[in-house]
C-alpha positions as CSV (number, residue, x, y, z in Angstrom):
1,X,131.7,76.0,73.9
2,X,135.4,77.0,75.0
3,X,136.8,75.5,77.9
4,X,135.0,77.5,80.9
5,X,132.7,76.4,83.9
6,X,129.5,78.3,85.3
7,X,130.0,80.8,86.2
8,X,132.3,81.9,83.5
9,X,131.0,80.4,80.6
10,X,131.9,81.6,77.3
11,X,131.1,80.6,73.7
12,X,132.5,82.9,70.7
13,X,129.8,85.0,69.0
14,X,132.6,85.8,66.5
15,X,132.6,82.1,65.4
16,X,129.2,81.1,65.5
17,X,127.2,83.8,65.1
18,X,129.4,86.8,62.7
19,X,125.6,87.6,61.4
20,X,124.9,89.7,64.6
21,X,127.6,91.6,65.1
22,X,127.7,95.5,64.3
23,X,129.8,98.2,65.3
24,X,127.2,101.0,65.3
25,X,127.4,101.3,69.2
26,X,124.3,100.0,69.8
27,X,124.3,96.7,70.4
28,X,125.6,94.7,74.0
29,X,129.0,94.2,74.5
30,X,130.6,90.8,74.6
31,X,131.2,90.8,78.6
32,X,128.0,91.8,78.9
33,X,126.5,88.8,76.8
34,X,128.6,86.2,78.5
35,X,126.9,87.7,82.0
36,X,123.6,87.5,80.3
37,X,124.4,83.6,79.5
38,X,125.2,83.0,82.7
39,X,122.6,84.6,84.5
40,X,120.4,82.2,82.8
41,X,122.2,78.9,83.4
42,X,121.6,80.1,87.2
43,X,117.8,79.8,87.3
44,X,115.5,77.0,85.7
45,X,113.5,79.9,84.4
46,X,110.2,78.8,82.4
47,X,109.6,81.7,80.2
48,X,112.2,84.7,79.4
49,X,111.7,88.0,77.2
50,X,114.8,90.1,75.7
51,X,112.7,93.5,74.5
52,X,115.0,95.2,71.7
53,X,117.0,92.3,69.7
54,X,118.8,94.8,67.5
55,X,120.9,92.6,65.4
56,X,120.9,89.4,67.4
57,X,124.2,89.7,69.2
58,X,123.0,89.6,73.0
59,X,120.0,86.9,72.0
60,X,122.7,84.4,71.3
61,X,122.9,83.8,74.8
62,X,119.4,82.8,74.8
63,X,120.2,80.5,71.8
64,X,123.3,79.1,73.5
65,X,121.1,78.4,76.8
66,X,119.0,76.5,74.9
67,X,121.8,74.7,73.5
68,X,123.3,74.0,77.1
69,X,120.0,72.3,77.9
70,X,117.6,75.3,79.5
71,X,114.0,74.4,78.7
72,X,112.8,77.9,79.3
73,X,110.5,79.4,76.2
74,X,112.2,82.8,75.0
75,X,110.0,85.5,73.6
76,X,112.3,88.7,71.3
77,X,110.3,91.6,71.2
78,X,110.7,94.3,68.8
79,X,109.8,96.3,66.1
80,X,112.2,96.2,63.7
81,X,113.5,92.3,63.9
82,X,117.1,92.4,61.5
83,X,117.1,89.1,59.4
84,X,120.3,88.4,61.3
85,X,118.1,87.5,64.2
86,X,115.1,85.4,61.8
87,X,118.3,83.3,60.9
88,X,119.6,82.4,64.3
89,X,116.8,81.6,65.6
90,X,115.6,79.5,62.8
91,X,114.4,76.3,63.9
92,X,114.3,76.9,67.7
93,X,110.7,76.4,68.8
94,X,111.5,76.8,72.0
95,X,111.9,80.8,70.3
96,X,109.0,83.2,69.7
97,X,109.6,86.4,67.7
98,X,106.8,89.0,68.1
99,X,107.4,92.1,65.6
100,X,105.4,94.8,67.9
101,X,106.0,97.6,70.9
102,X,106.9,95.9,73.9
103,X,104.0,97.7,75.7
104,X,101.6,96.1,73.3
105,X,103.0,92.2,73.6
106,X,102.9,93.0,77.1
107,X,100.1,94.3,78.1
108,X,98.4,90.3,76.8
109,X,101.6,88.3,77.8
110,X,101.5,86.3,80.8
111,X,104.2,85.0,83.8
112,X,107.6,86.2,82.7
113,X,110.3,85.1,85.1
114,X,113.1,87.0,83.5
115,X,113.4,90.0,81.2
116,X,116.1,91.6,79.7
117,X,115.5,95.8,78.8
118,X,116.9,97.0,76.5
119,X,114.5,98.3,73.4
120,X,113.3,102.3,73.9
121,X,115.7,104.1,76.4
122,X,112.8,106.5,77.1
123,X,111.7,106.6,80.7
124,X,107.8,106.5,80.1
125,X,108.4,103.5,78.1
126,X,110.7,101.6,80.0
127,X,108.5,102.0,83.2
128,X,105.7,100.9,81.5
129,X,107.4,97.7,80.3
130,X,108.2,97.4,84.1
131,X,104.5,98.0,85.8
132,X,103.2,94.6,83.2
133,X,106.1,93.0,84.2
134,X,105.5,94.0,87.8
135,X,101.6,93.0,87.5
136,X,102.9,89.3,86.3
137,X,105.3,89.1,89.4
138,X,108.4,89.3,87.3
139,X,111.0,87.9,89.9
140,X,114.5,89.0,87.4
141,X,114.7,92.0,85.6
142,X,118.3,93.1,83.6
143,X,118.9,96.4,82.3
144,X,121.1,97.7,79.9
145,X,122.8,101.1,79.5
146,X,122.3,101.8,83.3
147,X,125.4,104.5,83.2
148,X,125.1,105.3,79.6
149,X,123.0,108.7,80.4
150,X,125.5,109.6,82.9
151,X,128.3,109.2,80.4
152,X,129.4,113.1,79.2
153,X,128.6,112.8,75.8
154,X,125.2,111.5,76.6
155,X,124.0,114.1,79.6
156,X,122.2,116.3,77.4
157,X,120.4,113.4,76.0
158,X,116.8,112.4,78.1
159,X,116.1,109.9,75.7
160,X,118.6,107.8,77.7
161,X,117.0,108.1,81.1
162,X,114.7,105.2,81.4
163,X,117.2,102.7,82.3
164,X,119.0,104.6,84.9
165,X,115.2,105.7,86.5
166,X,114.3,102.1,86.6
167,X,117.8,101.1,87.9
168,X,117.5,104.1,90.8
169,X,113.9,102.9,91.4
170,X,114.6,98.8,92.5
171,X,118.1,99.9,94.3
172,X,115.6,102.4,96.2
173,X,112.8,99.3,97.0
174,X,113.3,96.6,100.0
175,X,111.9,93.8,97.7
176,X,115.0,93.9,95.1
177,X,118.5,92.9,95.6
178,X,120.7,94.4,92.6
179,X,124.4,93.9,91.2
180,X,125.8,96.1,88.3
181,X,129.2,95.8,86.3
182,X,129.9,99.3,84.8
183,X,133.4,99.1,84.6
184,X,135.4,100.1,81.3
185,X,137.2,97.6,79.5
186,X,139.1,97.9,76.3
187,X,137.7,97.8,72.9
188,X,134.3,97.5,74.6
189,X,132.0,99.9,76.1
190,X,131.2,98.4,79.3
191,X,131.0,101.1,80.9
192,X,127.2,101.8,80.0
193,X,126.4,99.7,82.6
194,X,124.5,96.1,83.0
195,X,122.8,96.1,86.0
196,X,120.5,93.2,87.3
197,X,117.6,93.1,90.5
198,X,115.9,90.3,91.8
199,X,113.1,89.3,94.3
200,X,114.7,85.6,94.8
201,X,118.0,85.6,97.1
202,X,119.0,82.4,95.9
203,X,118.8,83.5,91.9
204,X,120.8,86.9,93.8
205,X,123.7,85.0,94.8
206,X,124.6,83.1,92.1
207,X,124.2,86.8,89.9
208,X,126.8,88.0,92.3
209,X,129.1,85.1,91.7
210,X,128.7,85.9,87.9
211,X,128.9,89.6,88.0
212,X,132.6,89.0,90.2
213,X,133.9,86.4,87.8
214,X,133.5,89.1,85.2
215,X,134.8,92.1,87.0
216,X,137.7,93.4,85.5
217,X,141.1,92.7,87.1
């Protein structure tokens, strides 16, 4: 862990986990994986879900939360699981891997308190991820590629909408407060947007603190 206090904590993905990282543009970018870190430390959640692992790059901050003492059980969904992410999470059994549609391991899973979004892009899909979520009073919902639909060379692409419909759904509802970061930064392509609603004001604040801390300068 580098020298850093909540809630900037860092730890270097680069050094401990080289496995996961891939420049094919899909994964999360590292700002947006130190967020994700954080926003964990902020809550004693009991039971988190990432849904779309890729390589295994943004579910090292579930790893490292572990590591920093977080008792919470974390559940990977996807369908494709690289072995990059069967090796970091060997030996965890805090860490459950389930090899299926989101919508499947859903529709059976029970009280989630947070979930990260970021598997099919497709706005059917995402919603439906959402409305189990919703039916198991998720409280903390993150999003990926908010903005990334919005971006030129991705307008003529509907396959990118879900996450921006969800994102213009809980800003548009009294129950959620949100906080996005968006902002480009170099050699990274923050700028697809991370974007993060709650139902808890406390869990709200701290996300705001986080989200600032990281905002470009």
């Amino acid at each position: 862990m580098e020298d850093f206090m909540f809630p900037n904590l860092r730890y270097s993905i680069k050094k401990k986990y080289p496995s996961t990282i891939s420049d094919d543009g899909w994964g999360m970018d590292n700002t947006h994986v130190m967020i994700l870190f954080n926003l964990l430390l902020a809550y004693p959640y009991k039971k988190v879900l990432e849904v779309g692992s890729h390589r295994g790059f943004s579910t090292t901050a579930f790893i490292e939360a572990i590591n920093m003492g977080c008792t919470f059980e974390v559940h990977l969904c996807d369908t494709n699981f690289e072995k990059s992410v069967y090796d970091i999470c060997e030996g965890y059994k805090q860490i459950s891997l389930h090899n299926m549609r989101s919508v499947d391991y859903l529709a059976t899973a029970e009280h989630i308190d947070f979930a990260l979004l970021d598997g099919s892009h497709i706005a059917e899909d995402v919603e439906n991820e959402f409305e189990y979520l919703s039916m198991n009073d998720i409280q903390s919902v993150l999003l990926h590629d908010t903005c990334t639909q919005t971006l030129p060379q991705n307008k003529d692409k509907p396959w990118f909408d879900g996450p921006l419909f969800l994102k213009n759904k809980l800003m548009a509802s009294p129950n959620w407060l949100c906080v996005e970061d968006a902002f480009p930064r170099k050699g990274e392509l923050t700028e697809r947007g991370l974007f993060f609603a709650t139902q808890n004001i406390s869990i709200y604040n701290k996300a705001n603190k986080i989200f600032k801390t990281f905002k470009p300068d």
